[in-house]
N, CA and C atoms as a LAMMPS dump frame, in Angstrom:
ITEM: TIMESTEP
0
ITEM: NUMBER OF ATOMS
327
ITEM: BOX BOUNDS ff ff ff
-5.0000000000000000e+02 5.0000000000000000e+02
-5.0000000000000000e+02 5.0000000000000000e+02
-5.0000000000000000e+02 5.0000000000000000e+02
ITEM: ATOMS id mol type element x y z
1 1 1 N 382.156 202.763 304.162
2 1 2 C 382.958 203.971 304.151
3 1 3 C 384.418 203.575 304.01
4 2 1 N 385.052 204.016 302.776
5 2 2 C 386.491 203.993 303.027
6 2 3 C 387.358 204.494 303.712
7 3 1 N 388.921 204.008 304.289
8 3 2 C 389.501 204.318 305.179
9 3 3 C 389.814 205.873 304.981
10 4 1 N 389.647 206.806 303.881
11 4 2 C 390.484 207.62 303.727
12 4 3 C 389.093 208.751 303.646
13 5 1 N 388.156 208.033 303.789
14 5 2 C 386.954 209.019 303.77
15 5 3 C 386.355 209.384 305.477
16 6 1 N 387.002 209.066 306.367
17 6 2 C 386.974 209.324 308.011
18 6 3 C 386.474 210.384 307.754
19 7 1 N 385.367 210.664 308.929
20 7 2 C 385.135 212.142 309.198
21 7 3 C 384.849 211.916 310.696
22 8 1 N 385.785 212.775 311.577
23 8 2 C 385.898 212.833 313.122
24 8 3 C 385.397 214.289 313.627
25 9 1 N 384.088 214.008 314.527
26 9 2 C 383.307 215.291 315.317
27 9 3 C 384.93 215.846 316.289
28 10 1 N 384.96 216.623 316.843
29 10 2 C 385.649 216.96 317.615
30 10 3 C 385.653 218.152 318.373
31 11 1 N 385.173 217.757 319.85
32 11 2 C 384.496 219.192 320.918
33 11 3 C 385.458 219.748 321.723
34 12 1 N 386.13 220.345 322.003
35 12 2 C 387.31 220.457 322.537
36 12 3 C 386.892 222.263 323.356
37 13 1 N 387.556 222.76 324.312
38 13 2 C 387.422 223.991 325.166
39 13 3 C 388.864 224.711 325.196
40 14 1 N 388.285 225.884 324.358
41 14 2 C 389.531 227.091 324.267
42 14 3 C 389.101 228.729 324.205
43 15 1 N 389.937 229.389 325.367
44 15 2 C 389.459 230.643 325.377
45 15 3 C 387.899 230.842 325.902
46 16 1 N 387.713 230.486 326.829
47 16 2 C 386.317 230.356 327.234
48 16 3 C 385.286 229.818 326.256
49 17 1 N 385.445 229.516 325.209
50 17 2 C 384.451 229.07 324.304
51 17 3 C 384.939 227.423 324.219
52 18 1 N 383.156 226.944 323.889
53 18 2 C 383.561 225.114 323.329
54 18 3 C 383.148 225.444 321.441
55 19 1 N 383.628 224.485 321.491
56 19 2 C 384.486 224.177 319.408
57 19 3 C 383.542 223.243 319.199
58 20 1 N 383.292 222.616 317.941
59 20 2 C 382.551 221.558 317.294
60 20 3 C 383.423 222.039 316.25
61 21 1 N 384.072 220.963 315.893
62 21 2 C 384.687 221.096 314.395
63 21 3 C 385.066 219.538 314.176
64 22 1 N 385.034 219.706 312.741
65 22 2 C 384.838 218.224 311.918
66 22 3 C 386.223 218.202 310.772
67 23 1 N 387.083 216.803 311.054
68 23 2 C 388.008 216.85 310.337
69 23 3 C 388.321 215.619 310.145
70 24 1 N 388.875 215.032 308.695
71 24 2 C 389.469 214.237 308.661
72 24 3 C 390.563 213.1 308.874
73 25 1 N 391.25 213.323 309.649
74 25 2 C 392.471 212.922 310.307
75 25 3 C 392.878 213.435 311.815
76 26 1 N 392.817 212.221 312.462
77 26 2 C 393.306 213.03 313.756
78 26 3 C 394.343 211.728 314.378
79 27 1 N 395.108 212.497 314.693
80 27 2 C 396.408 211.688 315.183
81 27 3 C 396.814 212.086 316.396
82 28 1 N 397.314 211.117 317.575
83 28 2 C 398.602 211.53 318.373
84 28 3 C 399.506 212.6 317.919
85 29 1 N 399.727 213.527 318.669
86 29 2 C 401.099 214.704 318.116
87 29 3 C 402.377 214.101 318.622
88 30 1 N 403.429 214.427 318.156
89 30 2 C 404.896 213.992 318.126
90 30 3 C 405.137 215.371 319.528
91 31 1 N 404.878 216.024 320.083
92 31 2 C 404.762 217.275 320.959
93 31 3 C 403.565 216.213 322.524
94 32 1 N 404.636 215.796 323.346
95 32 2 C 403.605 214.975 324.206
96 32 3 C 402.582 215.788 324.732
97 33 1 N 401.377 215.127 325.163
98 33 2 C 400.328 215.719 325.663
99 33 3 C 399.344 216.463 324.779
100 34 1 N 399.378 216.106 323.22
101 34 2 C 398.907 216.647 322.191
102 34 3 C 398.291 216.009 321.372
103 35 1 N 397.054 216.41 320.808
104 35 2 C 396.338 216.023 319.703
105 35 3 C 396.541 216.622 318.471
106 36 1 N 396.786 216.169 317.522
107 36 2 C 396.771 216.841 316.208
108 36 3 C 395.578 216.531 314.942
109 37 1 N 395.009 217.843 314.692
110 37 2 C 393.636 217.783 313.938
111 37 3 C 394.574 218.045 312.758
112 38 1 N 394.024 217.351 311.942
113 38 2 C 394.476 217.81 310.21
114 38 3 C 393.273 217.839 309.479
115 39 1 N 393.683 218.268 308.307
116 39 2 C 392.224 218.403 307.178
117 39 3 C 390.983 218.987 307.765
118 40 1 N 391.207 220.163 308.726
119 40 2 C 389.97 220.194 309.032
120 40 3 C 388.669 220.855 308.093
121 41 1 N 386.814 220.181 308.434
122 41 2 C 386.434 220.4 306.989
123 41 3 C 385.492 221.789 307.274
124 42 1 N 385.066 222.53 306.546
125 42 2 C 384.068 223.381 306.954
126 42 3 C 382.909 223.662 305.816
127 43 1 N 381.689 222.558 306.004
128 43 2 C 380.288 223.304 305.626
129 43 3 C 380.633 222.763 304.17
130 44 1 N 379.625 222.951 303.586
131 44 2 C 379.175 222.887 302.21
132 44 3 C 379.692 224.133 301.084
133 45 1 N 380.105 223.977 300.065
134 45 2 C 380.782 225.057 299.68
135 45 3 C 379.763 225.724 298.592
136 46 1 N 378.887 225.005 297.993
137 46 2 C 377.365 225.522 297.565
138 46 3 C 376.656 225.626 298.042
139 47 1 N 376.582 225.836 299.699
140 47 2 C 375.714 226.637 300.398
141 47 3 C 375.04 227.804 300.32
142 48 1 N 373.822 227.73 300.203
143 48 2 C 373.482 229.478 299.806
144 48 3 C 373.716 230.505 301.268
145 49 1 N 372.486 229.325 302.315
146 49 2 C 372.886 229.835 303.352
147 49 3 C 374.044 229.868 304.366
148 50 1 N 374.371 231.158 304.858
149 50 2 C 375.743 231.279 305.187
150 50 3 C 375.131 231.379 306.971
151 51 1 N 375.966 230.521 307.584
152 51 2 C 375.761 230.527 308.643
153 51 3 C 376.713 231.313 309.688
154 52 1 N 376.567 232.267 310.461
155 52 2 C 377.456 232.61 311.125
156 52 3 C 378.415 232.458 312.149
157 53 1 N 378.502 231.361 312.582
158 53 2 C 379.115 230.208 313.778
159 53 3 C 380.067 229.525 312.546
160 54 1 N 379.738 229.065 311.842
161 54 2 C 380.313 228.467 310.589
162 54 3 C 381.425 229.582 310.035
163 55 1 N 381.367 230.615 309.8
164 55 2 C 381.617 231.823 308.941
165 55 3 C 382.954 231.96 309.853
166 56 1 N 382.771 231.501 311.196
167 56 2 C 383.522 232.153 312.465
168 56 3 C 384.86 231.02 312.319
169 57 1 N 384.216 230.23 312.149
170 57 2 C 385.35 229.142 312.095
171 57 3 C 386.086 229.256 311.061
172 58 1 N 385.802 229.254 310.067
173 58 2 C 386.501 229.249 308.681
174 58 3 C 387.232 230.557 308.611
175 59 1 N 386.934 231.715 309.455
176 59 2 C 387.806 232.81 309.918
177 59 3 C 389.122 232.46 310.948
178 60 1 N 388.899 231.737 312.059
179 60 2 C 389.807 231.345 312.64
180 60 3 C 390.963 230.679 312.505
181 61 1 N 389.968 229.357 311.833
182 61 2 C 390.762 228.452 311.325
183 61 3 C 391.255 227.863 309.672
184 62 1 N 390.425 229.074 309.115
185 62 2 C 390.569 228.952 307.229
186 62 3 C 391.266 228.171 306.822
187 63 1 N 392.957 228.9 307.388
188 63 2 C 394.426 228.371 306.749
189 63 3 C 394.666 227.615 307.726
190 64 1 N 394.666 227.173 308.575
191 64 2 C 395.438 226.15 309.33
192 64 3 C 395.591 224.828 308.619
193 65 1 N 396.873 224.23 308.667
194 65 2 C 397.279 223.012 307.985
195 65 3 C 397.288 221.984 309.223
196 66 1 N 397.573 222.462 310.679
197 66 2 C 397.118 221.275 311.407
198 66 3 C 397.044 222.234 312.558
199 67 1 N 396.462 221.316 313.353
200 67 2 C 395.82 222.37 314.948
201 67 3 C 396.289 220.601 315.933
202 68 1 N 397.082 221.337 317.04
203 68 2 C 397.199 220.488 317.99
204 68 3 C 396.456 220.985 319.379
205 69 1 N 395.982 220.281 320.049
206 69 2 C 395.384 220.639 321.229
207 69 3 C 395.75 220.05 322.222
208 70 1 N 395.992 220.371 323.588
209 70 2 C 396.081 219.873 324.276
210 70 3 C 394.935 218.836 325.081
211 71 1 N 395.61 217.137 325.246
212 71 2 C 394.563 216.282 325.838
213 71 3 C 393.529 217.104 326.772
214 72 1 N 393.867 217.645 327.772
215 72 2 C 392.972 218.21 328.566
216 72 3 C 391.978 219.226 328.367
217 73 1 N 392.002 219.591 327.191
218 73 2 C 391.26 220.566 326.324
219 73 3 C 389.848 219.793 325.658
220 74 1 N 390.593 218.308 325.197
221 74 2 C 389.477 217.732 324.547
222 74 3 C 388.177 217.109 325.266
223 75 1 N 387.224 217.322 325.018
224 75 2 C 386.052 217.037 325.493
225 75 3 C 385.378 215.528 324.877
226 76 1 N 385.466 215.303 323.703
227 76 2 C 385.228 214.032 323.069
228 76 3 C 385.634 214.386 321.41
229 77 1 N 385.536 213.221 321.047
230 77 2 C 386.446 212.875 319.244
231 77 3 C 385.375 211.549 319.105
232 78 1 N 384.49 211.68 318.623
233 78 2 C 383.719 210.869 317.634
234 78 3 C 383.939 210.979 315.728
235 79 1 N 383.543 209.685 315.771
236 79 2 C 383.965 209.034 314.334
237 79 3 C 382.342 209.064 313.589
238 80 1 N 382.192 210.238 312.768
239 80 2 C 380.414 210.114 312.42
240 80 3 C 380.535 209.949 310.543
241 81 1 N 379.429 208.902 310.499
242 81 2 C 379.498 209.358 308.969
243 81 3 C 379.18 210.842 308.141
244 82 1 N 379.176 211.478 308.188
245 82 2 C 378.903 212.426 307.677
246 82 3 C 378.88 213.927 308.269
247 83 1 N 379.939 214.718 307.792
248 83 2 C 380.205 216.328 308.29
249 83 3 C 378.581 217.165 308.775
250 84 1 N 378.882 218.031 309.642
251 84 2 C 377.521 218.751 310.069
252 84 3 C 378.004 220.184 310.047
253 85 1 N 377.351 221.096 310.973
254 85 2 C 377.778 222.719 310.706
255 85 3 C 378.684 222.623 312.075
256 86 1 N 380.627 222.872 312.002
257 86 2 C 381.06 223.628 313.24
258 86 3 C 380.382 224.437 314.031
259 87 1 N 380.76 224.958 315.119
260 87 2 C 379.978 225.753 315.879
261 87 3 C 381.101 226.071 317.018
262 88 1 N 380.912 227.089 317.257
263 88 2 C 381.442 227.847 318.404
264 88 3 C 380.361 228.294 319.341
265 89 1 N 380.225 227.673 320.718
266 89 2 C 379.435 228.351 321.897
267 89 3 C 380.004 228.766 322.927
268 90 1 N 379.211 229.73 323.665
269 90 2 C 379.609 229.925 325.25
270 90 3 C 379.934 228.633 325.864
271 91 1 N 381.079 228.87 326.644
272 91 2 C 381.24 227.736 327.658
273 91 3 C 380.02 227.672 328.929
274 92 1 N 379.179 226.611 329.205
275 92 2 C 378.08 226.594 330.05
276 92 3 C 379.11 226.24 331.625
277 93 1 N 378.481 227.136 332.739
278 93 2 C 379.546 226.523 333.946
279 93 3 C 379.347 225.222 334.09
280 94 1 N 379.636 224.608 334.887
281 94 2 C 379.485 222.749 335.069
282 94 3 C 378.837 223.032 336.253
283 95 1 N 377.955 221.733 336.005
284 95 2 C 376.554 221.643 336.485
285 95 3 C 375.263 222.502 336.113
286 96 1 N 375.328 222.998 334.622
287 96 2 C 374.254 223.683 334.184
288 96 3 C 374.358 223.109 332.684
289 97 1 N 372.777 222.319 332.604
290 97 2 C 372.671 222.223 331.042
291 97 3 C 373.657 221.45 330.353
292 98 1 N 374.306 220.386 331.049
293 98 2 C 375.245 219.565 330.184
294 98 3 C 376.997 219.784 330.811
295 99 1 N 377.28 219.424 330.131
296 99 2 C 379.083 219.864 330.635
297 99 3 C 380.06 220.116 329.164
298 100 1 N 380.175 221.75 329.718
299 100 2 C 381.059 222.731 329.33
300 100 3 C 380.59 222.82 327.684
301 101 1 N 379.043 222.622 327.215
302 101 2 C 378.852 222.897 326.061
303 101 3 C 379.011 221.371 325.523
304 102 1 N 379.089 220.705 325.567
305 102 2 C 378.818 219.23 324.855
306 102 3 C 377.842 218.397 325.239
307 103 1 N 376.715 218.403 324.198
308 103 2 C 375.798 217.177 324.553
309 103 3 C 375.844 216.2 324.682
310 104 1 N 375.048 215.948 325.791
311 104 2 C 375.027 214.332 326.774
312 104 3 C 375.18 213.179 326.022
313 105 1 N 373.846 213.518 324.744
314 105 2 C 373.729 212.954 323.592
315 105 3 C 374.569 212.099 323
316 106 1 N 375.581 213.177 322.615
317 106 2 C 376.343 213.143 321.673
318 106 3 C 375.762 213.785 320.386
319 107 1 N 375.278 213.982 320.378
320 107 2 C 373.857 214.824 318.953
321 107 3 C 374.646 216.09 319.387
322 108 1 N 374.908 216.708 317.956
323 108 2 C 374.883 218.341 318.016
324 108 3 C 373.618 219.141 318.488
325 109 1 N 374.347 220.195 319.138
326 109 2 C 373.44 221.349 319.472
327 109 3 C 372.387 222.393 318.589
């Protein structure tokens, strides 16, 4: 895999909901206490099927040119070969079924 072909999972908790979103570049923010997502990717674009968790994201986040988050927000940032479907879930309370919507795994939901 080339350096410029990165693709980073990234689970992070906002607004009562946990995130799965997949992006190319993720950096330290110049704004302390911050992560900065760039390029983020969404789904297959000859997809027939349209998924609605997917649909949700690309609503939220369509236009965004970069998204910073705060460290304490992030849940984990894995480095995977290959993009999967974003997803937006309920936040699960802690101590039920995993913590706060991210599998133990590491495997998507």
């Amino acid at each position: 895999m080339s350096r410029d072909r990165k693709i980073f999972r990234i689970y992070f908790n906002s607004q009562g909901k946990s995130y799965e979103l997949y992006a190319r570049e993720v950096v330290q923010s110049e704004l302390y206490g911050f992560v900065e997502i760039r390029q983020l990717l969404f789904g297959e674009k000859s997809s027939i099927v349209v998924d609605p968790s997917e649909e949700s994201l690309k609503k939220e986040f369509g236009d965004v040119k970069s998204l910073l988050l705060p460290f304490q927000a992030i849940s984990r940032i894995e480095q995977v070969e290959k993009e999967g479907p974003g997803k937006i879930l309920p936040l699960v309370p802690t101590g039920q079924a995993g913590e706060a919507g991210v599998p133990p795994s590491g495997k998507p939901t």
